[in-house]
C-alpha positions as CSV (number, residue, x, y, z in Angstrom):
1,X,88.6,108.2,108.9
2,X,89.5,104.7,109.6
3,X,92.9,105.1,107.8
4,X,93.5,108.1,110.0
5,X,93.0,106.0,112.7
6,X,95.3,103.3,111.7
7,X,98.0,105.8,111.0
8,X,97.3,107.0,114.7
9,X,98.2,103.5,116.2
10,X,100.7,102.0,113.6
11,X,103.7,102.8,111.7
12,X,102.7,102.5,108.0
13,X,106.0,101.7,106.9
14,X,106.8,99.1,109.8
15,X,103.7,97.3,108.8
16,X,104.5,97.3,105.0
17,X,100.9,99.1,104.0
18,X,103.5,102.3,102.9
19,X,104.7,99.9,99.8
20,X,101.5,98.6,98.9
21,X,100.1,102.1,98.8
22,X,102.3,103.6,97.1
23,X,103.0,100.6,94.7
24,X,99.4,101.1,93.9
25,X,99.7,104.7,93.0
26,X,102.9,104.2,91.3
27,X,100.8,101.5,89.3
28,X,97.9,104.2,88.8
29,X,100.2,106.5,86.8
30,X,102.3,104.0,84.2
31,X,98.0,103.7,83.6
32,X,97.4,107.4,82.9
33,X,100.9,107.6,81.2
34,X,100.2,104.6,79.0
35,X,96.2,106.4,78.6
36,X,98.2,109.5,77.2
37,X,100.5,107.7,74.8
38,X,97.5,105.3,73.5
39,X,95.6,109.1,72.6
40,X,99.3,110.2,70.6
41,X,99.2,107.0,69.1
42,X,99.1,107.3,65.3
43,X,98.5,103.6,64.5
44,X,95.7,101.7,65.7
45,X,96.8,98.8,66.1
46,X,99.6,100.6,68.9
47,X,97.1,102.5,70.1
48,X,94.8,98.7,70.8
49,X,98.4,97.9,72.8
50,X,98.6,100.6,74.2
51,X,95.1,100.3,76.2
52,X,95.9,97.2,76.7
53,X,98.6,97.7,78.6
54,X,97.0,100.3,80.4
55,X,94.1,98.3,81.7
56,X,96.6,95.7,82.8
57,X,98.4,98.1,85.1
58,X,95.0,99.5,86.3
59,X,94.4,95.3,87.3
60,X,98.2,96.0,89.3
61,X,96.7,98.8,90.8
62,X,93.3,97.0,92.3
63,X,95.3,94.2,93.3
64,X,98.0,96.3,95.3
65,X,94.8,98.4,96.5
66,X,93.2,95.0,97.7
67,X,96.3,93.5,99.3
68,X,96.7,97.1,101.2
69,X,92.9,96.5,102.4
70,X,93.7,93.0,103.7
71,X,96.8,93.9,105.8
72,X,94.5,96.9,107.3
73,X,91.6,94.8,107.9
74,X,93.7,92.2,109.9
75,X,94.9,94.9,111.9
76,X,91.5,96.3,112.4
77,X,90.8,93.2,114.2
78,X,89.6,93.1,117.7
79,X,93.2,92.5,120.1
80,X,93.2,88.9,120.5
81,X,91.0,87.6,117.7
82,X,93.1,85.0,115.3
83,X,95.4,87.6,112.9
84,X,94.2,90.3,114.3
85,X,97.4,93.3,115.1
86,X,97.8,91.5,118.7
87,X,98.1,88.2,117.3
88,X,101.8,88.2,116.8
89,X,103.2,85.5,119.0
90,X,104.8,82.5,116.4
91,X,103.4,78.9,116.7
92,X,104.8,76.8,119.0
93,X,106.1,80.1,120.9
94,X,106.4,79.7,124.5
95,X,103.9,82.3,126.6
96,X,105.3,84.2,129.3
97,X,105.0,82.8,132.7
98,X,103.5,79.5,131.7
């Protein structure tokens, strides 16, 4: 539900979480693909490359997942803490009415 949530309050795509999502699921299908070419595979030393490359894009794919958690998490944040989504004032900025 929390995603729901965050969709509710943010835009996805201004935030950049659309491209990590959807790089992850882009990454999740060269691994099926790669899964379904190792299976064709006649030779097994293609078919040893071919998992291998497989499990390398499902490692994409939990690292683009991961990266996607962070940038929620941050914005999960209570308004005000350190990084947090109302946190967005540069260093050195000057505040309003000060």
């Amino acid at each position: 539900m929390r995603n729901l949530a965050l969709g509710a309050r943010w835009n996805l795509r201004e935030l950049g979480l659309d491209k990590c999502m959807s790089k992850e699921a882009e990454y999740r299908r060269h691994a099926a693909n790669t899964l379904e070419l190792a299976q064709r595979a006649k030779s097994p030393a293609h078919k040893a490359r071919l998992l291998v490359m497989a499990d390398a894009w499902l490692d994409l794919a939990d690292r683009a997942h991961k990266v996607a958690r962070r940038q929620a998490d941050k914005l999960d944040q209570e308004p005000g803490e350190p990084g947090g989504a109302a946190d967005h004032r540069g260093k050195g900025e000057v505040k309003p009415g000060r």
